[in-house]
N, C-alpha and C positions, 0 to 999 in steps of 0.2 A: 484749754483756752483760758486766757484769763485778762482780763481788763490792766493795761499796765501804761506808762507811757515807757518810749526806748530809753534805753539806760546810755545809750550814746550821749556824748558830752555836745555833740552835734544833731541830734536829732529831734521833733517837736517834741514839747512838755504837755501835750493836751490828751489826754488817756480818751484812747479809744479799743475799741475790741480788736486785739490781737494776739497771735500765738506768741508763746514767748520765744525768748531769741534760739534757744537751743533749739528747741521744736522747730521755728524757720527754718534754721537752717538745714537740718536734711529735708525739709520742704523745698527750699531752693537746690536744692543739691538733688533730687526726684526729680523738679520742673529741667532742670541743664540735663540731666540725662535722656528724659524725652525727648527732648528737641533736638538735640544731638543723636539721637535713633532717628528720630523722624525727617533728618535730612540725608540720611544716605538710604532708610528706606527704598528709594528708587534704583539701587544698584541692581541688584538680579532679575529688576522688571522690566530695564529695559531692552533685552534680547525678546521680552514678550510684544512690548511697543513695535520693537524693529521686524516680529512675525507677522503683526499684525496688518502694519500699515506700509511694509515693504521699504521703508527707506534704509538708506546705504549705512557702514559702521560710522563713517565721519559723520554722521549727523546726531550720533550721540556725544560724541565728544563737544559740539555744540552747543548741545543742551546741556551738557556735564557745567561747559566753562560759564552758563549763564550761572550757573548757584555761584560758582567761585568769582563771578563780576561783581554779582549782588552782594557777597562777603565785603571782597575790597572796597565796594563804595560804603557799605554800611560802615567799616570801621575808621573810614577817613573822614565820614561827614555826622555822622552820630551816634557811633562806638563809647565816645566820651563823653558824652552831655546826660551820665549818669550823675556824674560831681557834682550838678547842679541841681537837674529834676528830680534826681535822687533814683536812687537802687530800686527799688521795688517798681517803680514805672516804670524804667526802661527796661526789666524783665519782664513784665505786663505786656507790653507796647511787644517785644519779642516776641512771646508768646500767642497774640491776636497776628500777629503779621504769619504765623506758623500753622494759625487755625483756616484763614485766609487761602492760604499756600493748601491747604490740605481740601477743603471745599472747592477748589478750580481742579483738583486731580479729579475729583471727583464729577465736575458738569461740563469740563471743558479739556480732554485729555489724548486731542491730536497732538501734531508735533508743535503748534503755535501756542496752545493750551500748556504744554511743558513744560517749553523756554520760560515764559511769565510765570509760573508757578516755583520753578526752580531759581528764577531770580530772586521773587517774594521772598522765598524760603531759605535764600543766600545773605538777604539785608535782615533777616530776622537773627539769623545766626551772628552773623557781625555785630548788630545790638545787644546781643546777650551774653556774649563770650567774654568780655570784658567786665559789663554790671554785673552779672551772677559769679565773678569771679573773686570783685570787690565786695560785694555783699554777703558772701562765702567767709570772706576771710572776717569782715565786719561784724558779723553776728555772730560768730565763735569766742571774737574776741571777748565781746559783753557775754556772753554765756560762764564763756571760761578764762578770764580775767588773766588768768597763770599759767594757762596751759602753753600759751607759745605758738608761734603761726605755724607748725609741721602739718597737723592734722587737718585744719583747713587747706593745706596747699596740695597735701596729699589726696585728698579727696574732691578737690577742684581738677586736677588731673585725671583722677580716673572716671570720675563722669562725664568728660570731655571726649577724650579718648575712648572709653569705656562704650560710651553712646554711641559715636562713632563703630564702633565695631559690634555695637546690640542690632544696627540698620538694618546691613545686609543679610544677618540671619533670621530676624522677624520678618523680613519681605520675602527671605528663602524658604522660609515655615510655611508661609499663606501660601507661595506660587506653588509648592510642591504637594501639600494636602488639603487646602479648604479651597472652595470656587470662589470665581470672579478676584481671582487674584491682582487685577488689575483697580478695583475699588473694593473690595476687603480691609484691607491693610490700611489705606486713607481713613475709609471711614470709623475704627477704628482707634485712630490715631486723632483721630477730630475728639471724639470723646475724651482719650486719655489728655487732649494738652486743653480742652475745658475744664476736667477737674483739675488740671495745674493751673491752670488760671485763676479759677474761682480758691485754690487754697493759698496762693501766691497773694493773691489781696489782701490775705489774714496775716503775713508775715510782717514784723517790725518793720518799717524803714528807717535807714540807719543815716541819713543823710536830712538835714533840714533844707529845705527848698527852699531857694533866693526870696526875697519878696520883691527886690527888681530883679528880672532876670538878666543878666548880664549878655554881652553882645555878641551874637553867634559867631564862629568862626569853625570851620575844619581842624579835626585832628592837628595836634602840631608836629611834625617830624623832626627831629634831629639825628644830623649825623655827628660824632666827636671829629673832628679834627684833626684832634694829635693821633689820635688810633687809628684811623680810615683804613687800614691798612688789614688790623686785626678786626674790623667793622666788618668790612670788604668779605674777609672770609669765612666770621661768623652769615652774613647775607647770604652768601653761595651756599653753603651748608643746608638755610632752611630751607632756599629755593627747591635746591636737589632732593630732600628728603619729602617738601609734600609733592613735589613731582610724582615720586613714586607712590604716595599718594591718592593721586591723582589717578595715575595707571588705572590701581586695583578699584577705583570705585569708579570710572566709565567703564575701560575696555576687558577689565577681567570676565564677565559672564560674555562677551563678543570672544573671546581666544578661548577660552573653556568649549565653546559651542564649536565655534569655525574652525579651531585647533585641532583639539582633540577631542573632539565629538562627544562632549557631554553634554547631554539632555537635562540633568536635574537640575531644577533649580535650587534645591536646597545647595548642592554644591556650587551654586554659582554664587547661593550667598554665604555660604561657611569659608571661602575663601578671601575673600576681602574681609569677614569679622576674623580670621588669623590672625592675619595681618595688622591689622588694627589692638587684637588683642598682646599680638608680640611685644609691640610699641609700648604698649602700656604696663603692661607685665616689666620688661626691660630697664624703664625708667623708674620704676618701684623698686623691684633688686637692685640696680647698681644707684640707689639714692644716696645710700651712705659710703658708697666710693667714691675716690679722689677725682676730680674732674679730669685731670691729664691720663689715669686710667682707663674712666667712661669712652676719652676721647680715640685712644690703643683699641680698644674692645669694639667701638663702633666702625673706625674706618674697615675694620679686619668683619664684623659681622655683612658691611654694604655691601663691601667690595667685594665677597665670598658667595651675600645674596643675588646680587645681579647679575656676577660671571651665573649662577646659576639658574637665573631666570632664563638666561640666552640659551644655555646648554638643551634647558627644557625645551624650550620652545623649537627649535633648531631640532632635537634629537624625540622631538613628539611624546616625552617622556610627564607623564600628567604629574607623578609624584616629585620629581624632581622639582617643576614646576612652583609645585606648592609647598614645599618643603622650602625652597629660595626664596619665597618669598616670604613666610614666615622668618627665614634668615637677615633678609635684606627690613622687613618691618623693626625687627629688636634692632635692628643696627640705626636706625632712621630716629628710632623713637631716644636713640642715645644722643647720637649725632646733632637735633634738633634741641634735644637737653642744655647741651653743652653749648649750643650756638646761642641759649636765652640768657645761659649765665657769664658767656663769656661778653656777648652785646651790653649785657647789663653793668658788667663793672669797668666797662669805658667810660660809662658816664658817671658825673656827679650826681648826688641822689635826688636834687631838683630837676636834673633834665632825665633820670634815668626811664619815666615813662614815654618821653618822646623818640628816644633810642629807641626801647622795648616795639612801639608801636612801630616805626620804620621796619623792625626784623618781622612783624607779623604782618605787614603789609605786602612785604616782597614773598613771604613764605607762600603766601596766598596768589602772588603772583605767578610763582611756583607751580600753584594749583592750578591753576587756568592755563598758561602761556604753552606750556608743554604740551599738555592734552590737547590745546588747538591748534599747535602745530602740527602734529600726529595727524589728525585728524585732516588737512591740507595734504601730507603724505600720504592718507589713505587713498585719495581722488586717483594718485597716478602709480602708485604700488603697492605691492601685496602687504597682509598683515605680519606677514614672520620678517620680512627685512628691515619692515619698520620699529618693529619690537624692539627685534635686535639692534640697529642703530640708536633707538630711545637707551636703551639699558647702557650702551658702550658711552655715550653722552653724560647722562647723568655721574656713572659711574665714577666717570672721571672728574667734573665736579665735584662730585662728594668726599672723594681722596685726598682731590688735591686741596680742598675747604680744612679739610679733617686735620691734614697735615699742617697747614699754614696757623690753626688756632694750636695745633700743638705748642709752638713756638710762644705762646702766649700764658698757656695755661699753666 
C-alpha cells in the first residue's frame, strides 16, 4: 500500500491511501470473480429449494429469469454511469447490492424471498460487468503503460466467465458435503464479497467525478443502419448462445434429477461449471485465430452440441448429456466472441459502445426470455419434449446467426 494520487490523466490529484494500480487491479479482478460465483451459486440449490418447499420445475425458471431481469434493467439504467461516478463506486455500489442479495438468502429464502434476491443480485451484476471491466483495463493501463490492452482483456474474460462457472461447483461442494447447504454457501459468500468490498475501496480510481453531475439519462443504444443486416445476425448469435446459457444454470440440476436420476449435487453443479468452463477455455485458445475460422469452429461445435443434448436426453444417456454440452458450451463461448467483434466493427468508434451495449442487452434477453418460455411449457408438458424442442429452436438460430456473420467476417 502506498499513499499515491492516480497516475490517470483523468483522475483526482489529491493523494490519499491507496493500493497501487497494479495491486487494484487483480484486486478488482478477485472482487468480479466473486460476484460472478456468487450469482450462479444458486444453480444446484435449487432442486434443494424445489424438495423442500414442493413447487413445480416452472417456477424456477422464474426465479432464474428474475436475476436475468435484474441484469437487463441494471445495464440499461445504470451499467454506465461509471464514466461519470467513476470506477471504483460503481464496483462498490455492485458489490453492497451482492452482500444485500446474499443476507435475504439468508433471513428470507421461500420462493418470494428468491425472486427479490435473485433480482438484487441481477442489477448488481449488470452494475459491475461493465465498470469492473473499464476499470480492468484502466488500471493496467497506468501500471503498465506498454504492455497493451491483451492482458487486461484477457483476464476480464476469464473472471467473468470463469466466475460464472466457479458458482455452480462451490454451491455443489457445500450441497454435497457440509450441512445446511441451503445457508452455508450465502453466508459464506457474505464474508468473502465484504472483504472485496472493504479491499475494493483501497483500489485507485481511475475516473475523476463531475463536480456537476451531468443529466441522467439510460444506456444509449444504437443500431448501425447501413449494417442491420450483419447487426441482426451478430443479435441472434448472442441471444441463442446465452440461451443455452440460461438452460444449464436454471434447468440443468431439474433434468439431471427428474431425467436421469441423479442425486448428487456435486454433479448437478460440476455440470453447469463445464459448461461455463468450455466457454471460456474456448475463447482463450481460438483468441489468436481468424474470426471467420472461430466462426467454421463454433457453428460446427453448437450444432454438434445440441443435436447432442437431444440425443441425451431422449436416449436417457447422462454422458452424452454432458459431454454436448460441454460441446455445445465451447461452441457458444466462440460463437458469442464473434458476435462482440463482429457488432463492434459496424460501428464508428464514438457509437461503438452504444452498439456493443444493444448486443449485451439482447444476449441477456437471451437469458431470460427462453427459460421463461420453457418454463410456460412446463405447465402443459413433459420435461424431455420441451428440452428437445428448446435445443431444435435454438439450434437453428445459432446456425443460421453463425452463417449469415460469416458473410461478414
Amino acid at each position: 500500500m502506498s499513499i499515491d494520487a492516480p497516475a490517470s490523466s483523468s483522475a483526482r490529484t489529491r493523494p490519499t491511501w491507496r493500493l497501487r494500480h497494479g495491486t487494484g487491479f487483480w484486486v478488482i479482478a478477485a472482487a468480479f470473480l466473486a460476484v460472478m460465483a456468487f450469482s450462479t451459486i444458486p444453480t444446484p440449490l435449487y432442486a434443494l429449494y424445489q424438495q423442500r418447499d414442493g413447487f413445480p420445475t416452472w417456477v424456477i425458471t422464474v426465479v432464474f429469469a428474475a436475476y436475468a431481469v435484474g441484469v437487463i434493467a441494471s445495464l440499461f439504467l445504470i451499467g454506465h454511469l461509471s464514466d461519470w461516478a467513476g470506477r471504483r463506486r460503481m464496483v462498490l455500489v455492485a458489490i453492497l447490492l451482492e452482500i444485500v442479495a446474499a443476507a435475504l438468502f439468508l433471513v428470507w429464502n421461500d420462493v418470494s424471498g428468491l425472486l427479490v434476491a435473485r433480482l438484487i443480485s441481477g442489477v448488481g451484476v449488470g452494475a459491475l460487468t461493465a465498470s469492473a471491466t473499464a476499470h480492468l483495463s484502466e488500471l493496467r493501463s497506468v501500471a503498465r503503460p506498454d504492455e497493451g490492452p491483451r492482458l487486461a482483456g484477457t483476464v476480464s474474460t476469464v473472471v467473468n466467465t470463469g466466475g460464472l462457472a466457479l458458482g455452480p461447483l462451490i454451491g455443489g461442494l457445500f450441497a454435497q458435503f457440509l450441512p445446511a447447504p441451503l445457508l452455508l454457501p450465502y453466508a459464506v459468500f457474505l464474508v468473502v464479497l465484504a472483504i472485496a468490498a472493504v479491499s475494493v475501496a483501497l483500489v485507485p480510481e481511475t475516473v475523476e467525478r463531475a463536480e456537476e453531475r451531468p443529466p441522467y439519462r439510460p444506456q444509449r443504444i444504437s443500431l448501425p443502419a447501413a449494417s442491420r443486416g450483419a447487426f441482426s445476425a451478430a443479435a441472434i448469435a448472442a441471444f441463442a448462445g446465452f440461451a443455452v446459457f440460461g438452460l444449464f444454470t436454471s434447468l440443468a440440476p431439474s433434468v439431471l434429477s427428474g431425467t436421469f436420476h441423479v442425486a448428487s449435487h456435486l454433479v448437478a453443479g460440476v455440470v453447469p461449471f463445464s459448461v461455463f468452463a468450455a466457454s471460456a477455455v474456448s475463447q482463450i485458445v481460438f483468441a489468436p485465430v481468424r474470426t471467420r475460422t472461430q466462426l467454421i469452429v463454433a457453428i460446427a461445435l453448437v450444432a454438434l452440441g445440441l443435436a447432442g443434448l437431444a440425443v441425451g436426453v431422449l436416449g436417457g444417456s447422462l454422458a452424452a448429456f454432458v459431454t454436448a454440452g460441454v460441446v455445445a458450451g465451447a461452441g457458444v463461448g466462440l460463437l458469442f466472441r464473434a458476435a462482440i467483434l463482429v457488432a463492434g466493427s459496424l460501428a464508428a468508434p464514438e457509437r461503438r459502445g452504444e452498439v456493443l451495449a444493444a448486443i449485451f442487452l439482447i444476449a441477456y434477453v437471451g437469458l431470460a426470455l427462453p427459460v421463461l418460455l420453457v418454463g410456460v411449457a412446463l405447465i402443459l408438458w413433459p420435461l424431455v419434449p420441451v428440452l428437445v424442442g428448446f435445443v431444435a429452436i435454438v439450434a437453428a438460430l445459432s446456425v443460421v446467426a453463425g452463417l449469415r456473420m460469416l458473410r461478414t467476417a
